[in-house]
C-alpha positions as CSV (number, residue, x, y, z in Angstrom):
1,X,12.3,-21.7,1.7
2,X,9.7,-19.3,-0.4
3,X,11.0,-16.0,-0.9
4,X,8.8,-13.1,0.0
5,X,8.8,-9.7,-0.9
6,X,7.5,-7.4,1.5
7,X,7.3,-3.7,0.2
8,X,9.3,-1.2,2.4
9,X,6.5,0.9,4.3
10,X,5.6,1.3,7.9
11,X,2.3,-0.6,6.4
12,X,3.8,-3.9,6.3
13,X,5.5,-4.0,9.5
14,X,2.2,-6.4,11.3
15,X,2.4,-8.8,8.5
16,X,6.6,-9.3,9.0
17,X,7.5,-8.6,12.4
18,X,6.9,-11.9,13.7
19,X,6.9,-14.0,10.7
20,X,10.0,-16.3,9.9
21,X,10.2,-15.8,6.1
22,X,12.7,-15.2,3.8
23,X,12.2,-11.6,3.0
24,X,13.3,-9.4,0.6
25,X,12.4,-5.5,0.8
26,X,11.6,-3.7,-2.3
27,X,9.7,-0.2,-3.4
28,X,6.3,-0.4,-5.1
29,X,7.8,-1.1,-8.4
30,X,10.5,-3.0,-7.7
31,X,8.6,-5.7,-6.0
32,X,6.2,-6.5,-9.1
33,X,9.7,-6.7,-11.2
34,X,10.7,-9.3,-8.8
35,X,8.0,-11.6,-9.0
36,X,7.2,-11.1,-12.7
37,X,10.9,-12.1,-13.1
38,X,11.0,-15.1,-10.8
39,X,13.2,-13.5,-8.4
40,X,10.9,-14.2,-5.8
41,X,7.8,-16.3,-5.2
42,X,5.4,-14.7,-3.5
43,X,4.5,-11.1,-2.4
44,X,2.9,-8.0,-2.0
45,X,2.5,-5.5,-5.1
46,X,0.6,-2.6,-6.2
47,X,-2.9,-3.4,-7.5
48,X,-2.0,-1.6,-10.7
49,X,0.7,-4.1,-11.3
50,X,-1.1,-7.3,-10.2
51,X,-4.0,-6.4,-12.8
52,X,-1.9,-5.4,-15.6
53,X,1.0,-7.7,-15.4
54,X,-1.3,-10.7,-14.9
55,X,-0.1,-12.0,-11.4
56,X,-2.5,-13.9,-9.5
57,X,-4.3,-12.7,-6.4
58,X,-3.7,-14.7,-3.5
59,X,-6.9,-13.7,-1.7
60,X,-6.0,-14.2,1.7
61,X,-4.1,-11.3,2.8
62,X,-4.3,-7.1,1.1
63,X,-3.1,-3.7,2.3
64,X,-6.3,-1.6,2.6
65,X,-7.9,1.4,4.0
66,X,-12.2,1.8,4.3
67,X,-11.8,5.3,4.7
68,X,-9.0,7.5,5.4
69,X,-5.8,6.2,5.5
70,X,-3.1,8.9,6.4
71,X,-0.2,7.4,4.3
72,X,-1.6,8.4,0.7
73,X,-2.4,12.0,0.9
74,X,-2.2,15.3,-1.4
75,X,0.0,18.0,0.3
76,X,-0.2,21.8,0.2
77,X,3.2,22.9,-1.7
78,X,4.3,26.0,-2.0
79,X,5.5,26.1,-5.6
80,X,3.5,27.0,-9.2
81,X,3.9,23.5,-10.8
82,X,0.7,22.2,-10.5
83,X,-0.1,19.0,-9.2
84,X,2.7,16.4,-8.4
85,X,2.8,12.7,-7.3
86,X,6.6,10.7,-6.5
87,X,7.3,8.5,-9.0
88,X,6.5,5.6,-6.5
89,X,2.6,5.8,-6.3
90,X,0.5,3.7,-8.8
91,X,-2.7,3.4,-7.3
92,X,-3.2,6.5,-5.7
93,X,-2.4,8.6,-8.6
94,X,-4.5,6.3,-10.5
95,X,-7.3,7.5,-8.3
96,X,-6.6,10.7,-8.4
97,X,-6.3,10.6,-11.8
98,X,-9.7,8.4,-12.3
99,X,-11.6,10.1,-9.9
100,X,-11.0,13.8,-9.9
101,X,-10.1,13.9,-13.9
102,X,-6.8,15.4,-12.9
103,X,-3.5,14.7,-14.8
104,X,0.0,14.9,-12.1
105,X,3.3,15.3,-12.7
106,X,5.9,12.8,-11.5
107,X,8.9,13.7,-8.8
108,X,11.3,12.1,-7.2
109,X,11.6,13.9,-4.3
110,X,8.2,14.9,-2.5
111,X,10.0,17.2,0.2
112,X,11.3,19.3,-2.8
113,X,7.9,19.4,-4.8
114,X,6.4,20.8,-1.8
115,X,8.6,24.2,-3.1
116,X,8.0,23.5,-6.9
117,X,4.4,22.0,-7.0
118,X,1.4,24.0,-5.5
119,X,0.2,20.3,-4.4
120,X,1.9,17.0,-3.8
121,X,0.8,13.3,-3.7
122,X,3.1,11.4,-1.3
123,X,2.6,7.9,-0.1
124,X,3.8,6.1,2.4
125,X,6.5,6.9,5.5
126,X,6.9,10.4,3.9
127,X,3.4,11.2,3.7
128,X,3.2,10.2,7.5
129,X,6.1,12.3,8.1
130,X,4.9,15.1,6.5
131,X,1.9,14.8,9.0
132,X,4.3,14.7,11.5
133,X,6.1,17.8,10.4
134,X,2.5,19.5,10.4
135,X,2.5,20.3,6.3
136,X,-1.1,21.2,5.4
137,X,-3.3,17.9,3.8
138,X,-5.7,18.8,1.1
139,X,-7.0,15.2,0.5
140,X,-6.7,11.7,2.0
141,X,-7.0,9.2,-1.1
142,X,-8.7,6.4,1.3
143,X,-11.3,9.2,2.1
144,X,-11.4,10.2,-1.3
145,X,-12.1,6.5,-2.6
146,X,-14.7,5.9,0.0
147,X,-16.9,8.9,-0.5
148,X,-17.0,8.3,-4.2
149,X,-16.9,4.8,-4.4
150,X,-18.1,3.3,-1.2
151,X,-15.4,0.4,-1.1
152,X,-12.8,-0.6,0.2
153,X,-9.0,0.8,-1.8
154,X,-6.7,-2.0,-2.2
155,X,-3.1,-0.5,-2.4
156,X,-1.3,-3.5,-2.0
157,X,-2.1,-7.4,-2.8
158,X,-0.3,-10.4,-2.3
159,X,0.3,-12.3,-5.5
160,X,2.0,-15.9,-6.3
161,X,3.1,-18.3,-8.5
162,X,1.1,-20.6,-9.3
163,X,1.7,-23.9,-7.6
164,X,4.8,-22.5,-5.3
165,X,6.0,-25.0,-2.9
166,X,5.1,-23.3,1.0
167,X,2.5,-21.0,-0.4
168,X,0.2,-21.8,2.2
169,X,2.9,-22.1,5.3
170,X,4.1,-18.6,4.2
171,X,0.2,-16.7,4.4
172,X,-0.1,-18.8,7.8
173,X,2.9,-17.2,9.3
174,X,2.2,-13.6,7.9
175,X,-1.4,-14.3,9.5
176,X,-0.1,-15.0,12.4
177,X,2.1,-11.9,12.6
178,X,-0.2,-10.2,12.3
179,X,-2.6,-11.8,15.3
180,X,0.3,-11.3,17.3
181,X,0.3,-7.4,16.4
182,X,-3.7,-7.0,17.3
183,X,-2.5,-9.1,20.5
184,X,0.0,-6.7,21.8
185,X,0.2,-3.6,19.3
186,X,2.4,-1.3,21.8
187,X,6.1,-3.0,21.0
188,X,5.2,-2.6,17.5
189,X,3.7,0.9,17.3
190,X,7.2,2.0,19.4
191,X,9.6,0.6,16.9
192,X,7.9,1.8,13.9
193,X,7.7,5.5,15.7
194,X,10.9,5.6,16.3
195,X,12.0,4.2,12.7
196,X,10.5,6.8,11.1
197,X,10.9,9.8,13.2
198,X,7.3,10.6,13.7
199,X,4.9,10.5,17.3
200,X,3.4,7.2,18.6
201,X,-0.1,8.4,18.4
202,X,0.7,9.1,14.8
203,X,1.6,5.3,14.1
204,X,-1.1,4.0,16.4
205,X,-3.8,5.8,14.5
206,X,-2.1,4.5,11.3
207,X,-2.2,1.0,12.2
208,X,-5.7,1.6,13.4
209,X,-7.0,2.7,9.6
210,X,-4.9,-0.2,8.2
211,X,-6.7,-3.6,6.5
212,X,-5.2,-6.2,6.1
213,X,-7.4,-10.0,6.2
214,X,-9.4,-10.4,3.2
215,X,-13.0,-13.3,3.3
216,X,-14.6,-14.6,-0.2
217,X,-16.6,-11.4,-0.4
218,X,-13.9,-9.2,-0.8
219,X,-12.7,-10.4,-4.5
220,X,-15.8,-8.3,-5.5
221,X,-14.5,-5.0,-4.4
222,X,-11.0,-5.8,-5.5
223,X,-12.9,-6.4,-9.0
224,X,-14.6,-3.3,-8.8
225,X,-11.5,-1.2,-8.2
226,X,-10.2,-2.3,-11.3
227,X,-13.0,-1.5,-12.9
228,X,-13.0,1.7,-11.8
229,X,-9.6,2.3,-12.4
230,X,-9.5,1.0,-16.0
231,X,-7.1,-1.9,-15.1
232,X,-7.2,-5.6,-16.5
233,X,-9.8,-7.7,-15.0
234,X,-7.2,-10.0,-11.7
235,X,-6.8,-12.9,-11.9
236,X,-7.0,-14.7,-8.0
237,X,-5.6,-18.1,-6.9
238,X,-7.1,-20.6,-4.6
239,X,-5.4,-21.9,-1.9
């Protein structure tokens, strides 16, 4: 069976919690190491690491926001540091970076930069637990993105091998995964609150500001965020 790496956010949970896949779970990192190595065959990755490591673009299926997204966010701290992003984010601190012409400082741990760092970039089920936990937000990335930019922000693409055996079986059942979330999102929006520790209405708002099914037109804002974020021109694959 195709091996699949799904990255370890709340984000991914529509495209996985009905699929029958062979899954392995990695950070954002991790997960491009895998399928640069071989270790697995398909998978989701950074946009960042798709464009610079050269792996195809399966143009199927992203991880997106058209506006804000909640889960990439800069947080009031309480420290003198400056600003700080975790180690974790590439395309967010990209944009921050990009964007706003402002240079961050890398953590580990975004609960403790919030007492070292005067701000903090945290992504993913800490940022939405921070929301939870009521820290102050300064910017949403997605918002940032679409006000100066006006498309789409890919975090997240799925990539392949070229010619991998079950490419095609593997985007179906993902797909439909996710048809069965937009079918019945309530079992899902309970289990992923009560994963991370944060309120329903958090997660259902989340899910709500979450892209995920890509059309033909889309490769030319996935272009154009490269573009804009100095990356290698992707490289997509046909199915």
């Amino acid at each position: 069976m195709v091996r699949v790496v799904r990255i370890r956010y709340a984000h991914s949970d529509p495209l996985f919690w009905r699929a029958k896949l062979d899954v392995v779970e990695a950070g954002n990192l991790e997960a491009a190491r895998l399928l640069r190595e071989g270790a697995a065959d398909i998978g989701f990755v950074p946009i960042t690491m798709a464009a610079e490591l050269g792996l195809p673009i399966v143009p199927r299926l992203a991880i997106y926001s058209t506006g804000p997204i909640l889960s990439a966010r800069v947080f009031k701290g309480r420290g003198a540091r400056g600003l700080c992003a975790v180690s974790e984010t590439t395309v967010s601190a990209r944009v921050v970076n990009k964007l706003l012409g402002v240079s961050l400082e890398t953590v580990e741990d975004p609960w403790a930069a919030l007492d070292a760092c005067s701000e903090v970039l945290a992504i993913g089920d800490e940022a939405l637990r921070m929301i939870d936990k009521g820290v102050p937000t300064l910017l949403d990335i997605g918002e940032l993105w679409q006000e100066r930019v006006g498309t789409p922000l890919f975090f997240a693409v799925l990539v392949a091998k070229p010619g991998t055996e079950g490419l095609e079986e593997a985007v179906a059942e993902m797909e439909n995964s996710l048809a069965h979330f937009y079918e019945n999102p309530t079992p899902l929006v309970e289990s992923t609150a009560r994963r991370l520790g944060v309120s329903r209405r958090l997660v259902e708002e989340y899910f709500q500001r979450s892209r995920y099914l890509l059309n033909s037109g889309y490769i030319q804002h996935i272009v154009k965020e490269t573009e804009v974020l100095g990356l290698p021109r992707p490289r997509f694959l046909e199915l």
